[in-house]
C-alpha positions in Angstrom: 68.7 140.0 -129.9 65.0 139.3 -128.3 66.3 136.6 -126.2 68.9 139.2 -125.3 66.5 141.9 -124.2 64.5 139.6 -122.8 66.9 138.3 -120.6 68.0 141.8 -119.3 64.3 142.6 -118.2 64.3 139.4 -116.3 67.8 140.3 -114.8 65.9 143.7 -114.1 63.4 142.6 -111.6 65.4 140.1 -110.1 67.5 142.5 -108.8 64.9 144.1 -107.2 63.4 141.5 -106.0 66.4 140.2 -104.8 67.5 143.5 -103.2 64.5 143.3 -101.1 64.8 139.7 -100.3 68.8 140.1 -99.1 68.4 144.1 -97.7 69.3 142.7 -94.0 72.6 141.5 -94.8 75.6 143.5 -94.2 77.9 143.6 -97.1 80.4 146.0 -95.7 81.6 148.8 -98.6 80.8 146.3 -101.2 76.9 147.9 -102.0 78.2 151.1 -102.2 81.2 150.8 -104.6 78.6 148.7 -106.6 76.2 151.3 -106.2 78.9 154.1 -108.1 79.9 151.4 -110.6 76.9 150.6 -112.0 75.1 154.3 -111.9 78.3 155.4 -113.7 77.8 152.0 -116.6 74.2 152.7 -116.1 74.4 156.5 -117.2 77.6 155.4 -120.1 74.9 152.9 -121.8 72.2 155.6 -121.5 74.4 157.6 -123.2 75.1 155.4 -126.2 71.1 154.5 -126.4 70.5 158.0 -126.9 73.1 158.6 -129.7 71.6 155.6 -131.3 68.3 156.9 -130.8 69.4 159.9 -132.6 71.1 158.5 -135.1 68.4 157.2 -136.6 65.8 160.4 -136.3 68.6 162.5 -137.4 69.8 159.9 -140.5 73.6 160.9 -139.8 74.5 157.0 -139.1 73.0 156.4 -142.7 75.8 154.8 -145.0 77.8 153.8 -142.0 75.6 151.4 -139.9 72.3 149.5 -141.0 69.0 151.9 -139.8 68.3 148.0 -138.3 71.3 147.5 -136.5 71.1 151.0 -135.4 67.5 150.1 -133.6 68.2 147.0 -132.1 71.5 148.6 -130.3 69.0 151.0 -129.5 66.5 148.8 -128.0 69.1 146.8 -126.4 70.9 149.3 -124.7 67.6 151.1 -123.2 67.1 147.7 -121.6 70.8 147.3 -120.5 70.3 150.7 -119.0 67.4 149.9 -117.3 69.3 146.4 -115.9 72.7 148.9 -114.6 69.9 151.3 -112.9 68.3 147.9 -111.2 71.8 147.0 -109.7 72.4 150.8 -109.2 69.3 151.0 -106.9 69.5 147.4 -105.5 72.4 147.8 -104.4 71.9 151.3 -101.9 69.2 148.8 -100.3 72.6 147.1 -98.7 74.5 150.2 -97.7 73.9 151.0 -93.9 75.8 154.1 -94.1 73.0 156.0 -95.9 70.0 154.7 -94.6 68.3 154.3 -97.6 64.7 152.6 -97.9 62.5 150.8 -100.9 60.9 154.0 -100.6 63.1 156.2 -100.9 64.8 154.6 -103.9 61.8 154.7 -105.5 59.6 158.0 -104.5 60.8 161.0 -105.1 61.4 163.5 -102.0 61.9 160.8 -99.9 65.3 160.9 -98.8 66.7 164.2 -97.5 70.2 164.1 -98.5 70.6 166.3 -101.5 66.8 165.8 -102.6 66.4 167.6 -105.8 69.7 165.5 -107.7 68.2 162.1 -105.9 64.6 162.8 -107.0 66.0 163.9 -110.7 67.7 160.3 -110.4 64.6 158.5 -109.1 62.3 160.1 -111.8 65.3 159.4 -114.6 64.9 155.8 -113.6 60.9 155.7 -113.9 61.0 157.5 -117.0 63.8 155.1 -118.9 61.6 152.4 -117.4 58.5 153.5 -119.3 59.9 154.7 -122.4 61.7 150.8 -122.4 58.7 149.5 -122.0 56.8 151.5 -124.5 59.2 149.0 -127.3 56.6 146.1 -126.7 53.7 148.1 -127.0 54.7 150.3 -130.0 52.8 148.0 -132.3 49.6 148.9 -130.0 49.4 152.4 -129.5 51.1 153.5 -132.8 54.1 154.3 -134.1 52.4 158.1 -133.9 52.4 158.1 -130.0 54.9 156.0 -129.5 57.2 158.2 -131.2 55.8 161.5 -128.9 56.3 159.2 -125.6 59.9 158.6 -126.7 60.4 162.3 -125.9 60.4 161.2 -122.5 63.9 160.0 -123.2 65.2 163.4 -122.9 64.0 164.6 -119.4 65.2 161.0 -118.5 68.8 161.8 -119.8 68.5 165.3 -118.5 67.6 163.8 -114.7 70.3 161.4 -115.0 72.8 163.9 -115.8 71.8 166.2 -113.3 72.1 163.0 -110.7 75.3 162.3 -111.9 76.6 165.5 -111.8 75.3 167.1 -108.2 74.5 163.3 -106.4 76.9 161.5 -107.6 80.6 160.8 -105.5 82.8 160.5 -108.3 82.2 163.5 -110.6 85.3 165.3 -109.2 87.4 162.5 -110.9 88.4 163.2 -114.1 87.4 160.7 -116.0 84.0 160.9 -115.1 83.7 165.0 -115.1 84.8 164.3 -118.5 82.8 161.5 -119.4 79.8 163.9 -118.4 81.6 166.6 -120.8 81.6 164.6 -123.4 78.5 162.7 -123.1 76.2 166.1 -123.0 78.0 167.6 -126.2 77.4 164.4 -128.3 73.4 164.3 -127.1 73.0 167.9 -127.8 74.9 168.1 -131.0 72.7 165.3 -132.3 69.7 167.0 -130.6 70.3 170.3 -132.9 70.9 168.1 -136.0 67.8 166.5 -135.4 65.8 169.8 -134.3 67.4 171.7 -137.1 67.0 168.7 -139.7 63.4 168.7 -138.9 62.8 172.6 -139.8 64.4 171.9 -142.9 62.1 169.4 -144.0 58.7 171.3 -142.9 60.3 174.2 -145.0 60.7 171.9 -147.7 56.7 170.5 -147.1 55.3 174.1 -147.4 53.5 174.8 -150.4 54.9 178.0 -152.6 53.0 180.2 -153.5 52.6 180.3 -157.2 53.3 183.3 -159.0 50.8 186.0 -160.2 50.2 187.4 -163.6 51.2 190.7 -162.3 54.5 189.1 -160.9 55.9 187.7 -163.8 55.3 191.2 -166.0 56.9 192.8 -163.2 59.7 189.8 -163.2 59.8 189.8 -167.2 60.3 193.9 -167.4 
């Protein structure tokens, strides 16, 4: 699994890398259709990193799949994300239709078509990047903060979403609007397990109060 990984964060920045190298050829139609495949796998495998994520904080995979197995999906799809998003982005670098630039793939407010679902995109794509990163470093800063910078993962699912949905050329199909539907429901019914879940337990930290003299007359009359 850490060759795996590995190998996916090397496939990362070659993209790049290689999107900048190649960006004067003209590949026709072929960058875009690329483009919509791999922001649509890129969004699918974010998807299924944050229901693993989940599944863990939340215990519900307990009894079903191993807590370890649960995190290395986890890890390992946060990096194949991160991959889909490189090719995702790499690829616009090739489309002359759009005009796009290695700034504007990567700075937010750059690009004037539809600006505020791009930039959600852009800073969706920074954010998975850093809380991806944050699995080497965990043993450094904690598992304390490493846990509170994972929160980032939810604005980042939240930006890609709202790219998908309002940037995106294909949500009118079905299978996508759906796929969206779907997608949202299963992150925010974990979400509430998880938010509920954790006000049970701090109810169930709280010291009680013992009770007074005068209380258990009153209870014993």
């Amino acid at each position: 699994m850490a060759s795996s990984r590995t190998a996916l964060v090397l496939f990362f920045f070659a993209s790049m890398l290689g999107a900048v190298a190649l960006r004067g050829a003209d590949f026709g139609t072929v960058p875009w259709a690329l483009s919509r495949a791999s922001g649509l796998a890129a969004f699918a495998v974010l998807t299924a990193s944050m229901v693993m994520g989940l599944l863990i904080s939340t215990k519900a995979g307990d009894g079903i799949l191993s807590r370890p197995f649960v995190f290395d999906m986890h890890q390992f799809l946060s990096v194949a994300s991160l991959a889909l998003i490189a090719v995702h982005v790499g690829s616009l670098l090739f489309d002359r239709l759009f005009g796009f630039t290695s700034l504007s793939v990567l700075v937010p407010f750059l690009y004037p078509h539809e600006p505020l679902a791009m930039s959600a995109g852009i800073i969706a794509a920074w954010l998975t990047a850093i809380t991806t990163a944050s699995f080497w470093v965990r043993s450094r800063i904690g598992q304390k903060r490493w846990r509170t910078l994972h929160y980032l993962t939810f604005l980042a699912y939240l930006g890609g979403l709202g790219h998908g949905i309002f940037a995106g050329s294909d949500t009118e199909l079905p299978f996508v609007y759906w796929g969206y539907v779907f997608s949202a429901a299963a992150v925010t019914a974990l979400t509430a397990l998880r938010i509920t879940g954790y006000r049970q337990a701090q109810v169930r930290k709280a010291p009680r109060p013992s009770p007074t003299p005068g209380g258990m007359e009153r209870g014993a009359a």
